[in-house]
Phi, psi and omega in degrees: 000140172256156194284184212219091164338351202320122162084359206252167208214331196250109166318301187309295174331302164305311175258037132250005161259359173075021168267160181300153174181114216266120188283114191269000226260345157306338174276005159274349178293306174316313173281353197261005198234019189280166158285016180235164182231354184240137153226155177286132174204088156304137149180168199322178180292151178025076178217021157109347168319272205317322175280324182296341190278337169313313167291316156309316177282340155270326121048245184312297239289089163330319173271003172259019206291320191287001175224053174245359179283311209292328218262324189216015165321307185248022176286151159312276174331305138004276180269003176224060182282129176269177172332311208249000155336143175016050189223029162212157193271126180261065155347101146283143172212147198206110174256055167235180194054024167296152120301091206278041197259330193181159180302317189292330163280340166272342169309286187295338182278305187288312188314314159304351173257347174263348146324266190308350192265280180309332173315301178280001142310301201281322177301354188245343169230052165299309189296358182260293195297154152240159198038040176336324190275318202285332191267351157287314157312307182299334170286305184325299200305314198306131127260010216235068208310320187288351190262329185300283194280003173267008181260290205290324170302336190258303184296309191285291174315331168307331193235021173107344216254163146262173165243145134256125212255109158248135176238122160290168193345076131329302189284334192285350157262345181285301151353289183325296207237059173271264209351335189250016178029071180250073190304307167329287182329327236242306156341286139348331189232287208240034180248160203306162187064010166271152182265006161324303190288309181304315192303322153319325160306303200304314191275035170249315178310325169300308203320318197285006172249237182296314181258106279235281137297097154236142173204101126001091188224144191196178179260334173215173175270043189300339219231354177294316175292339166264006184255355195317304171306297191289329178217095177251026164239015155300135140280121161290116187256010196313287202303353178308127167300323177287359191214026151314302178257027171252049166198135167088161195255134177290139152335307211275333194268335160309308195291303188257345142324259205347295185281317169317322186281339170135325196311130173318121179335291205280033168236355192266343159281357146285339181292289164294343163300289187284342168307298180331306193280277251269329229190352182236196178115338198284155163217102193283308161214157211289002184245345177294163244231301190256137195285115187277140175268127149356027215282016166301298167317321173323286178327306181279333189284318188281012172278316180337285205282338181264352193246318189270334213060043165181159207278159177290149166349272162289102190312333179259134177280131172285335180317332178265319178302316181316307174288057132247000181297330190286339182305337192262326157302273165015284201247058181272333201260122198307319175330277177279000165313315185299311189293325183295314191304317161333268190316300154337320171265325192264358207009073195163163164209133159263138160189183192252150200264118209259112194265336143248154174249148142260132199290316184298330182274018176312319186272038167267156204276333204293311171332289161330285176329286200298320181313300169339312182265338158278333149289031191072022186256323171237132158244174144358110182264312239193151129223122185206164198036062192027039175257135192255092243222105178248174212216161145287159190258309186202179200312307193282001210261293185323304206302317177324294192308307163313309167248022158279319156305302181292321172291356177266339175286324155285322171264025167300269173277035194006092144263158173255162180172167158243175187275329189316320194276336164289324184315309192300300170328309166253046151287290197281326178286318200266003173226343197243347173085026177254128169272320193330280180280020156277310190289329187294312207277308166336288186324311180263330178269321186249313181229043148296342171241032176279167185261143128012289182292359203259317207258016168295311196316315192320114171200174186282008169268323193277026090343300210269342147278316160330300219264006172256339196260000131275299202333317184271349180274013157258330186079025182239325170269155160256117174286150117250174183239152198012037173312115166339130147184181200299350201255069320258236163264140133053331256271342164219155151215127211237099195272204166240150168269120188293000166270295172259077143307353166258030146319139185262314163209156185268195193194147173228120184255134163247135158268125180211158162223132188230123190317175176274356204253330186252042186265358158318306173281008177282004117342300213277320189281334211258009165275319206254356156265027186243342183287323175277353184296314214281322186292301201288336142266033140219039173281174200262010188248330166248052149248008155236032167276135178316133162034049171264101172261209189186130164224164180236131218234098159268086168293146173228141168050227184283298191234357177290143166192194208213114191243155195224103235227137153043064182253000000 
């Protein structure tokens, strides 16, 4: 059985520790046959990027050629090495934990991280390098970043070698300080004469020496359109078709996790049910065939289940949940505040996926979208008449979006409560089978104390987010939304939550809503929504289900409304 990788990034580590390890490695044969030798590659925060570079870089590594049997052997790569197997000196670089307070401390902070990043260069090919201590010292005296990588880049070429150059979360102080809407600061550093940009110059300038190979990783393109003069030779590939699945996991590589990690035959098709809903879903380019799984997420629910015998708390790693945090710098501006709500409710937008950023055109909507989607907040639904159609990818990526809605709605509209009183509420729907005081309190608590401005919005999905984004903060339900069935769609189905599995009963909700102006017409809406509740519990999928209620939930005007139950 293997061990369960959770959190871990070093390849070397892995496959001499008897850890799990989903073989990526035909795509370093892919990426090494691409035209281009520098590229560019997005994808979300923890998804698997620090490890495919781990892997290159043993790889890669001139000094690992004697563990390249022990390390890859039984590997794609392994039994198929291409030409460039162990023949570059590997310049590592990793720009997150800069000090983003001011241009000078950030300045003064990457060059200390490129110090220490050639320190550890030298130390690892001494036996190569000459004088290693002297070219140490001499770097320490460099204040001059560009001065830094023209020493190493001159010390390499003395004795024949190449680099291959990885820079890892490129992008993460340029992140740091969109968030802190420092538009200057950001200008500053990487628009001409910044040293973001001069550094980039320098390492193009390396390319016609010593460096040889780059590959390049971040979370977004923010920094592309504006470094284009000074460094115009990545190719961007996030979007390749051949390099769709080569970060995050295939059905068929879930499908043999499942068994390598220990899960049991007759759980793994229950296993894989809920990964599936939970965790999948990504599509990277519009032509590609197969839907990528989370692995960061993987990792973590199935550490849960192997160790606990049961799913973790939270479906979501706050490692992850945290970086969606930026959403709130984003959508400081009404605009695109209007367009997340958009989106929440229809869950999708067509729009075009914008493969470079300009920092001015952050706040645009086309702009916007595509942040969205690289971060993993939207993915690929759909192409179809050259129309570009994204989607949410899956359930918890919804439940974000879902209290991300309800905490704007809430610090907005100062509403107040205590959580006790919500919790009991849908206590009593999941043990005593009452709905009453879940509908009293949407009502009474939230949106008798909507704004003016809130309850222009009022229709039945912006209800129908109201009431999902408490629905997940108990964890005792799963919301879907237009769940199929033969008699048509949904509009709420209050599943059990796979964490409290002795839930008693579940619920099928109609929604409706009718203005104070149309209250005339409520005879006609509360008929025609008890006729769909009733085709939809004697649809072939409820009609022989156990504690199954139904209710049909009538709002009127801002808060008055009418619950009608098993009828």
């Amino acid at each position: 059985m293997k061990k369960i990788p959770y959190g871990m990034s070093n390849f070397r580590a892995m496959r001499e520790e008897g850890y799990l390890y989903v073989d990526k490695t035909m795509y370093i044969e892919k990426i090494e046959n691409l035209n281009s030798k520098y590229l560019f590659f997005i994808r979300p925060r923890r998804f698997g990027k620090s490890l495919f570079l781990s892997t290159l870089e043993n790889y890669y590594d001139i000094n690992n050629e004697k563990d390249f049997e022990k390390l890859f052997g039984d590997l794609y790569i392994g039994k198929n090495p291409t030409k460039l197997k162990n023949s570059y000196m590997i310049f590592k670089l990793n720009f997150s934990g800069l000090n983003t307070e001011n241009k000078d401390k950030l300045k003064e902070s990457f060059l200390l991280s490129m110090k220490n990043s050639i320190n550890a260069l030298l130390g690892r090919y001494e036996g190569i390098l000459e004088n290693t201590e002297e070219i140490r010292k001499k770097i320490d005296q460099i204040t001059d970043i560009n001065a830094v990588i023209m020493t190493i880049i001159n010390e390499v070429k003395k004795v024949g070698k190449k680099i291959y150059l990885i820079i890892d979360e490129y992008d993460h102080f340029a992140n740091d300080i969109i968030a802190m809407g420092d538009n200057e600061f950001y200008r500053e550093i990487v628009r001409a004469s910044g040293f973001v940009r001069d550094f980039y110059e320098t390492l193009k300038i390396g390319t016609e020496s010593v460096i040889d190979r780059i590959f390049i990783t971040g979370i977004s393109p923010i920094m592309l359109d504006d470094l284009t003069s000074g460094f115009n030779i990545a190719l961007n590939v996030t979007m390749d078709l051949s390099l769709n699945e080569m970060l995050g996991f295939t059905e068929e590589e879930v499908v043999k996790i499942l068994e390598e990690v220990g899960i049991e035959e007759k759980e793994r098709e229950k296993s894989l049910e809920e990964l599936k809903e939970l965790y999948d879903g990504y599509l990277f380019s519009a032509e590609a065939e197969k839907r990528i799984y989370n692995p960061d997420m993987v990792l973590y629910y199935l550490d849960s289940i192997v160790r606990y015998k049961k799913p973790p708390r939270n479906l979501i790693d706050d490692n992850v949940k945290t970086d969606y945090g930026r959403l709130n710098r984003l959508t400081m501006n009404e605009e695109n505040k209007a367009l997340l709500e958009r989106i929440i409710k229809e869950e999708g937008i067509v729009a075009e996926i914008v493969t470079k950023f300009s920092f001015d055109r952050m706040y645009d909507e086309e702009y916007f979208i595509s942040l969205l989607f690289y971060m993993g907040l939207l993915t690929i639904k759909d192409y179809r008449y050259n129309i570009l159609e994204l989607g949410i990818p899956n359930y918890v990526i919804k439940t974000m979006y879902w209290e991300y809605f309800g905490r704007k709605l809430k610090e907005e509209n100062n509403i107040k409560y205590e959580m006790l009183e919500i919790a009991k509420a849908i206590w009593e729907m999941a043990f005593e089978g009452k709905i009453k005081n879940f509908i009293k309190f949407i009502s009474e608590k939230v949106l008798k104390v909507l704004s003016n401005r809130d309850t222009i919005k009022f229709d039945e999905k912006y209800i129908k987010i109201i009431l999902f984004s408490y629905l997940t903060m108990s964890n005792i339900y799963k919301p879907i939304s237009e769940k199929e069935t033969e008699g048509g769609y949904i509009d709420i189905y209050l599943e059990k939550d796979i964490r409290i599995p002795d839930v008693k009963y579940e619920w099928l909700l109609e929604l409706k809503y009718v203005k104070k102006s149309d209250e005339k017409y409520i005879d006609e809406v509360i008929e025609k929504g008890k006729e769909q509740l009733k085709r939809y519990r004697e649809s072939m999928q409820f009609k022989d289900k156990q504690n199954l209620k139904k209710a049909l939930v009538v709002f009127i005007g801002k808060g008055d409304y009418k619950i009608f139950e098993d009828q």
